[in-house]
C-alpha positions as CSV (number, residue, x, y, z in Angstrom):
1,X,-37.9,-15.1,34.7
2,X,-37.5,-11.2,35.2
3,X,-35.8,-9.7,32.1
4,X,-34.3,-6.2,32.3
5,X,-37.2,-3.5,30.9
6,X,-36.2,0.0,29.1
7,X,-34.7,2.0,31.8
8,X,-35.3,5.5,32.1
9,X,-35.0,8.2,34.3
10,X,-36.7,10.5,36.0
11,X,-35.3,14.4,37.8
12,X,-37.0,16.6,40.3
13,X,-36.3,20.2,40.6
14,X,-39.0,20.6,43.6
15,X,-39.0,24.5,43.5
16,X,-42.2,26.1,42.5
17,X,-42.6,30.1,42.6
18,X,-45.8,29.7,44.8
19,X,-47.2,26.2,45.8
20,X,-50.7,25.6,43.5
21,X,-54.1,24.8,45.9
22,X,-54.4,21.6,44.0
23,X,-50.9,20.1,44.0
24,X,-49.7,17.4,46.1
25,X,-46.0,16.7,44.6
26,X,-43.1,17.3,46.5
27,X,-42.7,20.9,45.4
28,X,-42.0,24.0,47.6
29,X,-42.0,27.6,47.2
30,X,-39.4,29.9,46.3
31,X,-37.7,31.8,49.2
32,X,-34.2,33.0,48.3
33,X,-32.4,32.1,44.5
34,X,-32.1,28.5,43.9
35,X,-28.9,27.1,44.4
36,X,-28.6,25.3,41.0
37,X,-24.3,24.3,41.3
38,X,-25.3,22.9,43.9
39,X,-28.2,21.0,43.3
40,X,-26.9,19.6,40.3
41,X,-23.7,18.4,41.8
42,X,-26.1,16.5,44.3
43,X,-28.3,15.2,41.7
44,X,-24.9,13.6,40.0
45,X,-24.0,12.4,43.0
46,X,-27.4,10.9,43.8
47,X,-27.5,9.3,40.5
48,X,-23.5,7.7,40.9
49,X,-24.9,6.0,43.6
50,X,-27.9,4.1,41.9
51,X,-25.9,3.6,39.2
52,X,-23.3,1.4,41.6
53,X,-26.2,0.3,43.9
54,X,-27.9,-1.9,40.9
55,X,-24.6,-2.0,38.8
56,X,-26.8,-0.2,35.6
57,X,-23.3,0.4,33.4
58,X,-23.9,-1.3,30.8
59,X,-27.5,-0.5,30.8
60,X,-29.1,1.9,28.0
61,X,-30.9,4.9,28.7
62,X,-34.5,5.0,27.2
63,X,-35.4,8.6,28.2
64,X,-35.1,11.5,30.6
65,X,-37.7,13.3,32.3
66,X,-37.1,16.6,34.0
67,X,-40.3,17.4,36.5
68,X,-41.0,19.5,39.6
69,X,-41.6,22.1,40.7
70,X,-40.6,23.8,37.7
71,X,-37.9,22.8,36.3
72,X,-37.7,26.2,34.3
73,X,-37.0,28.2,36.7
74,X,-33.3,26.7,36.2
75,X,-31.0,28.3,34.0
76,X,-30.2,26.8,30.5
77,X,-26.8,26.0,31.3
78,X,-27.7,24.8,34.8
79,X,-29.3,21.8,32.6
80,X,-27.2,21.9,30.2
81,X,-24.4,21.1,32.9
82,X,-26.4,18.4,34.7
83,X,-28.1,16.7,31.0
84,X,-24.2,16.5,30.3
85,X,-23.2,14.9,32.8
86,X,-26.0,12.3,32.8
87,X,-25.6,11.3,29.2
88,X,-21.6,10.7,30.0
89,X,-22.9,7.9,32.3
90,X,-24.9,6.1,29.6
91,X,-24.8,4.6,26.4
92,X,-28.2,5.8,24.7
93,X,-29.2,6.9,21.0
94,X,-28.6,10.0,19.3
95,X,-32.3,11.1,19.0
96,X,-33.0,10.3,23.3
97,X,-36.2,12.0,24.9
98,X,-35.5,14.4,26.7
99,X,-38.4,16.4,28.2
100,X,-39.0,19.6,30.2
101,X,-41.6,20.2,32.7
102,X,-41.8,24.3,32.0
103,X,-43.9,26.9,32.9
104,X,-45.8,29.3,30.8
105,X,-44.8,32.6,32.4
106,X,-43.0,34.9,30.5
107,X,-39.6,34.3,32.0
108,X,-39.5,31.2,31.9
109,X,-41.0,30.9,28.3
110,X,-38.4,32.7,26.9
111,X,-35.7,30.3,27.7
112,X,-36.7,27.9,25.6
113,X,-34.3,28.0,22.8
114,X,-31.5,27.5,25.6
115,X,-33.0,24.5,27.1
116,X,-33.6,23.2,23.4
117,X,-29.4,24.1,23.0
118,X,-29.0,22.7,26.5
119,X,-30.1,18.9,25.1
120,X,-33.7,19.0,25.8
121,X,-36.1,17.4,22.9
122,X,-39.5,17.6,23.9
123,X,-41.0,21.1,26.4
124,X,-44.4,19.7,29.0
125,X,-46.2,23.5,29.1
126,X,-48.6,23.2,32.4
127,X,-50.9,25.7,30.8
128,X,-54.3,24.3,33.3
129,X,-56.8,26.1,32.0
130,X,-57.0,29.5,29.3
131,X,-59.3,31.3,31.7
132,X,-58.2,34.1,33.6
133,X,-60.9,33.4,36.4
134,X,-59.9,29.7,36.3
135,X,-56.3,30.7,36.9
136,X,-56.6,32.3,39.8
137,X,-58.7,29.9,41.2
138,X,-56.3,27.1,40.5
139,X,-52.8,29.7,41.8
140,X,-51.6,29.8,39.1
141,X,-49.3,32.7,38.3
142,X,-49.4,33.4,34.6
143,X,-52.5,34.6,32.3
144,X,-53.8,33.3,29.2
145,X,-51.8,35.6,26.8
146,X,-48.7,34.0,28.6
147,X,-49.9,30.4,27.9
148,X,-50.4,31.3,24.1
149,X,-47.2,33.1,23.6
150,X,-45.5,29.8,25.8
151,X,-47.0,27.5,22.9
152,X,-45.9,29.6,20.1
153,X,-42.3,29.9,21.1
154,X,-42.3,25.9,21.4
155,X,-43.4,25.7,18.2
156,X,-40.5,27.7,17.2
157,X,-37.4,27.0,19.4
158,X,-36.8,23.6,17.8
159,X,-37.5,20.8,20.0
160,X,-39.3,17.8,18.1
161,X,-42.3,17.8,20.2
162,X,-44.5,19.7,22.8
163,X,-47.7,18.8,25.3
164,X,-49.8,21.2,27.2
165,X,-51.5,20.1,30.4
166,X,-54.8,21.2,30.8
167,X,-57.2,20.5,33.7
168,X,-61.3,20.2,33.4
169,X,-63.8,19.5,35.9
170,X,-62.3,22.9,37.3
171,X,-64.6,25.0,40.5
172,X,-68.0,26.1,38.9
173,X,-66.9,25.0,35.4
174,X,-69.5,24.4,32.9
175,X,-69.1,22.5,29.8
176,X,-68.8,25.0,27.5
177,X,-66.2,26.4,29.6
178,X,-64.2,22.9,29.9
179,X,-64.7,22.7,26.0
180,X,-63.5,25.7,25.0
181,X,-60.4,25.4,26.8
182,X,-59.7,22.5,25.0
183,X,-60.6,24.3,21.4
184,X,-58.0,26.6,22.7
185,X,-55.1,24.4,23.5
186,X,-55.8,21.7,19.8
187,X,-55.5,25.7,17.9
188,X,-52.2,25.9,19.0
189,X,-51.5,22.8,17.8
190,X,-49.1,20.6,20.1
191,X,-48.0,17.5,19.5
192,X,-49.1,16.3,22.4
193,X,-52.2,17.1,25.2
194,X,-52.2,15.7,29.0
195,X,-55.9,16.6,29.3
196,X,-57.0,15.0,32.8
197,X,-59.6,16.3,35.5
198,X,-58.9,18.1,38.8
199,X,-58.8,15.8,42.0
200,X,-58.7,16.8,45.4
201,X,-56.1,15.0,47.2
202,X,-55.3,15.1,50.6
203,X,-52.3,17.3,52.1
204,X,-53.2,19.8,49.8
205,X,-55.0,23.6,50.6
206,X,-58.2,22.5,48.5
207,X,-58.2,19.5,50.8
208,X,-58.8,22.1,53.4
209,X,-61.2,24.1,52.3
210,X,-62.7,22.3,49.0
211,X,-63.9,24.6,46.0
212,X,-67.5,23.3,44.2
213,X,-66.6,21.3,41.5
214,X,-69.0,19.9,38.8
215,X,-71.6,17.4,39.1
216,X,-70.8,13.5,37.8
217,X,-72.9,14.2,34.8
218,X,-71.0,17.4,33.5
219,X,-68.0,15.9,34.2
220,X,-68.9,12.4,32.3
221,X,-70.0,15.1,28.8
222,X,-67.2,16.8,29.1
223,X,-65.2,13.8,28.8
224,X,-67.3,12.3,26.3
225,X,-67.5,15.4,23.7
226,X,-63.8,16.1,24.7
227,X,-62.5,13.1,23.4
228,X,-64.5,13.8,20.4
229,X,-63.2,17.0,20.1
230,X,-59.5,15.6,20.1
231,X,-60.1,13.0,18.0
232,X,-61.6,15.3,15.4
233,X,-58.5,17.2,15.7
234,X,-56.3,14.2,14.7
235,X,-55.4,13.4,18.7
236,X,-54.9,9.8,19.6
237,X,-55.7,9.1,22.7
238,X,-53.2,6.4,23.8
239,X,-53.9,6.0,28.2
240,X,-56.7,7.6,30.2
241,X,-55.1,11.5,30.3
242,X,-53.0,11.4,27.5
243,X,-53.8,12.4,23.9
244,X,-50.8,12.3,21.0
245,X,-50.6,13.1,17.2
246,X,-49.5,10.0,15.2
247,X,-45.6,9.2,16.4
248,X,-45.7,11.5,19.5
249,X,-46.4,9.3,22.2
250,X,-44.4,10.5,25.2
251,X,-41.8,7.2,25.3
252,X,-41.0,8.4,29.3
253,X,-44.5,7.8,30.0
254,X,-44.8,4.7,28.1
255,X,-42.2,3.3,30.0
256,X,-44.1,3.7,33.2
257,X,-47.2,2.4,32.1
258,X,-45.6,-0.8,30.5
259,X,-44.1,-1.5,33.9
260,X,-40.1,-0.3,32.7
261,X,-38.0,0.8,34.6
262,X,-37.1,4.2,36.2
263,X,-34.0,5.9,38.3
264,X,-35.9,8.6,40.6
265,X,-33.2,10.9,41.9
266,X,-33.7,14.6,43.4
267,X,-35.7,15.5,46.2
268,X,-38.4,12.9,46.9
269,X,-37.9,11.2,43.4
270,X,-39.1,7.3,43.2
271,X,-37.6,4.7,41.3
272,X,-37.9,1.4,40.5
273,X,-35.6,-0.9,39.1
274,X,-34.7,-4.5,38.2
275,X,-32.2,-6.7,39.4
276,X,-32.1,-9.6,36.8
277,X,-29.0,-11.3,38.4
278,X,-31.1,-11.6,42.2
279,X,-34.3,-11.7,40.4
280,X,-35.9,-9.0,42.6
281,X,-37.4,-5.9,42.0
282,X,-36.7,-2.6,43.9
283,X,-38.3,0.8,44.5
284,X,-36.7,3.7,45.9
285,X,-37.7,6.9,47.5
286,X,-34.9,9.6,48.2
287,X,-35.0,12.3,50.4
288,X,-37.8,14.9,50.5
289,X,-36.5,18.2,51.6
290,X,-34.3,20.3,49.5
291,X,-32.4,20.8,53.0
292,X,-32.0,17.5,53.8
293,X,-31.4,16.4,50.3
294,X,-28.8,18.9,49.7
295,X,-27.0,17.7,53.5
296,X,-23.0,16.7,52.2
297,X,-23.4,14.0,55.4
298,X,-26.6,12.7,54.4
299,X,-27.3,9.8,52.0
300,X,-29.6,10.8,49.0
301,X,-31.5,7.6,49.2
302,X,-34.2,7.6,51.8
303,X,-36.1,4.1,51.1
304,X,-35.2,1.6,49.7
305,X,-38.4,-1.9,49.3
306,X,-38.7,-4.8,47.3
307,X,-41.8,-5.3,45.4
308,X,-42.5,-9.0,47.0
309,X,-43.7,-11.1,44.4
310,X,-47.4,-11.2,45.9
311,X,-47.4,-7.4,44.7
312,X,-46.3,-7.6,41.4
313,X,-49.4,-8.9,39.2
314,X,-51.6,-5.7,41.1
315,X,-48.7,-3.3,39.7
316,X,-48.1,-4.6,36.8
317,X,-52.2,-4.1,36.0
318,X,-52.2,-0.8,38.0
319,X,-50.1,0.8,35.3
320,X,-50.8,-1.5,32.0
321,X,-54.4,-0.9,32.4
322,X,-53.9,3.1,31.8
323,X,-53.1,2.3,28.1
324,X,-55.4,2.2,25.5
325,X,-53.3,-1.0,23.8
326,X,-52.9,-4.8,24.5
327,X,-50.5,-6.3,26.4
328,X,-49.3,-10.1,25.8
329,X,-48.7,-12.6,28.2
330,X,-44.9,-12.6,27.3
331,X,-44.4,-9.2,29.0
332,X,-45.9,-10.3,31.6
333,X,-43.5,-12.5,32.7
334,X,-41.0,-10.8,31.3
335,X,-41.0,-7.6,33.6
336,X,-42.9,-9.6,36.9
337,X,-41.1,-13.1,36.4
338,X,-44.2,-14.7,36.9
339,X,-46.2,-17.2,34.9
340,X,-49.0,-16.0,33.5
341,X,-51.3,-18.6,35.7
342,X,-50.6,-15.7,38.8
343,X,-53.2,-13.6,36.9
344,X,-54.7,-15.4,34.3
345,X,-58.2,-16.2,36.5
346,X,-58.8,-12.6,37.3
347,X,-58.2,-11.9,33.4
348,X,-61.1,-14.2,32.9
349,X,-63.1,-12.8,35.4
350,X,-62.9,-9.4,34.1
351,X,-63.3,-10.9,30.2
352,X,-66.6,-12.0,32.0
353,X,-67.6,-9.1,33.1
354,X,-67.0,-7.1,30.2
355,X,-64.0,-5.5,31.4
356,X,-61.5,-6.6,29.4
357,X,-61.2,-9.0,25.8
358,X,-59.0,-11.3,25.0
359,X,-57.3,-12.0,21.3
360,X,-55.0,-14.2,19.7
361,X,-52.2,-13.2,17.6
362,X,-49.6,-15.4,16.0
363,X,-50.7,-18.0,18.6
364,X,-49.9,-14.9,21.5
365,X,-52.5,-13.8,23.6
366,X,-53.3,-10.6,23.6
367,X,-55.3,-8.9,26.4
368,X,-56.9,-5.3,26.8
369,X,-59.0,-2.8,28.7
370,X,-62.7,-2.9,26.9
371,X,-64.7,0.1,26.5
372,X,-66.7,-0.5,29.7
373,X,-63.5,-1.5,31.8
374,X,-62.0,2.2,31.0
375,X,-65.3,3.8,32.5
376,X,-65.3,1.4,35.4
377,X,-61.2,1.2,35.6
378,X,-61.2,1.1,39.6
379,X,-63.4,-1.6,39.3
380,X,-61.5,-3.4,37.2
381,X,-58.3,-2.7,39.1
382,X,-60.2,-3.9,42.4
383,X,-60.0,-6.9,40.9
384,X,-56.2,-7.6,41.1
385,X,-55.7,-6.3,44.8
């Protein structure tokens, strides 16, 4: 039987100063000043309606993430204003995660006491890379200085805990080059490091016209003396990208990866959420353009699917398998409302082939990802389609 998970949710502010070659979220460069009244009034309005949609009053808040875009392009009091609001519409604890997306130029860094006064508890710095010739390659608009001084005034501004996201496996990158990056951003000591290798996905302008990027075998050392590096450091790494000091595992993320649940409002956002009275599980996807998005006589909510039953055990995996830590049996019925006999005989088969160990606590069975199954996660995951 499906029981309700930890909901959270999740904000887009889709405006970027220039669109990045390697990004494919819903993000679009800034013509004119951003029209933050009345995006936020749209965003409450957007958020009213999920909350009567799937009757969530009496349902806690976990956590709040604030992505893009770049979200710091807002004013303070522009999320002050909309965090406000929010929180009014939920019962949730004193200490709630609150987090940030920001970037590292100048402008925006300096706004980081307000946002901390404005309710936000944890900054996410997208930093990249602290070479100058990397950043221009990747379209980024601020320098390495920028990223430092970003770092240092998170430190400072008084919110409980800070990541920076940095990219390797960047054009013509050697390892030394991916490695000292990383020396870089453990020096100035965050809380918290997304370190996760470039991609090239489709609809994007490296798509079109892809740079070189490293061989499999510089890539697979610079993972390997990476995590070394970070673990040296006193970095935990707790899913594939993500790498935490004791205590400072991003809960928002968490959530996602344990299959909770998630209000996506703003422009494009995706949710996903649990109906324990019907017994179904829904997704949503809301409009994409800020123009259409911000429409008075246009509904905010552009999709809206059940995940059919057939669908579940694969998404369940898809996100579980990303942590470092076991699962039990119990949560997986818990947030599919299946039995555990839906996915049990892949389990086995991967236990079989090295992919993932079982264990038995307390007379609970406990199942995770083995060493091999994390280098060979899509085959693993291939498993469960």
């Amino acid at each position: 039987m499906l029981k309700a998970p930890p909901l959270s949710l999740y904000i887009h502010i889709p405006w970027c100063v220039e669109k990045c070659p390697y990004c494919d979220f819903n993000s679009h460069a800034l013509k004119n000043t951003i029209p933050e009244q009345a995006y936020v009034g749209a965003l409450i309005e957007d958020l009213d309606a999920d909350i009567q949609r799937f009757n969530l009053t009496d349902r806690p808040l976990h956590s709040i993430f604030i992505g893009g875009g770049t979200p710091s392009l807002f004013s303070p009091e522009a999320i002050e204003s909309l965090l406000t609001q929010v929180l009014a519409r939920f019962t949730h604890k004193a200490d709630i995660e609150i987090t940030l997306e920001a970037n590292p130029g100048t402008v925006e860094a300096d706004k980081f006491v307000g946002f901390f006064n404005a309710g936000v508890s944890r900054l996410s710095i997208g930093v990249q890379s602290f070479a100058s010739d990397k950043l221009i390659k990747l379209g980024r608009i601020h320098d390495s200085n920028q990223a430092k001084k970003a770092a240092d005034l998170a430190t400072k501004c008084g919110v409980s805990s800070f990541n920076l996201d940095l990219m390797h496996g960047l054009p013509n990158q050697s390892i030394d080059n991916a490695l000292d990056d990383l020396k870089t951003a453990i020096s100035l000591n965050p809380t918290h490091i997304s370190w996760y290798q470039l991609t090239i996905e489709p609809n994007t302008a490296f798509h079109s016209k892809p740079p070189t990027l490293p061989q499999d075998d510089i890539l697979w050392e610079i993972q390997d003396q990476g995590v070394k590096l970070l673990t040296e450091a006193g970095y935990i790494q707790y899913e594939i990208s993500a790498y935490a000091k004791k205590g400072y595992q991003c809960q928002h993320n968490l959530n996602y990866w344990q299959f909770g649940d998630y209000l996506g409002i703003g422009c494009g956002a995706h949710g996903k959420v649990t109906d324990t009275i019907a017994q179904k599980i829904y997704r949503t996807v809301k409009v994409k353009h800020p123009k259409g998005y911000l429409d008075q006589h246009r509904e905010h909510l552009d999709h809206l699917t059940e995940v059919d039953k057939s669908e579940r055990p694969f998404e369940f995996m898809m996100n579980q398998l990303r942590l470092h830590t076991s699962f039990n049996v119990i949560d997986y019925q818990n947030t599919t409302g299946l039995g555990i006999e839906t996915i049990e005989p892949t389990l086995l088969i991967a236990q079989q082939k090295g992919l993932m160990e079982s264990s038995n606590h307390n007379g609970i069975v406990l199942w995770q990802v083995t060493k091999t199954g994390q280098r060979f996660l899509n085959d693993l995951l291939e498993l469960f389609l």
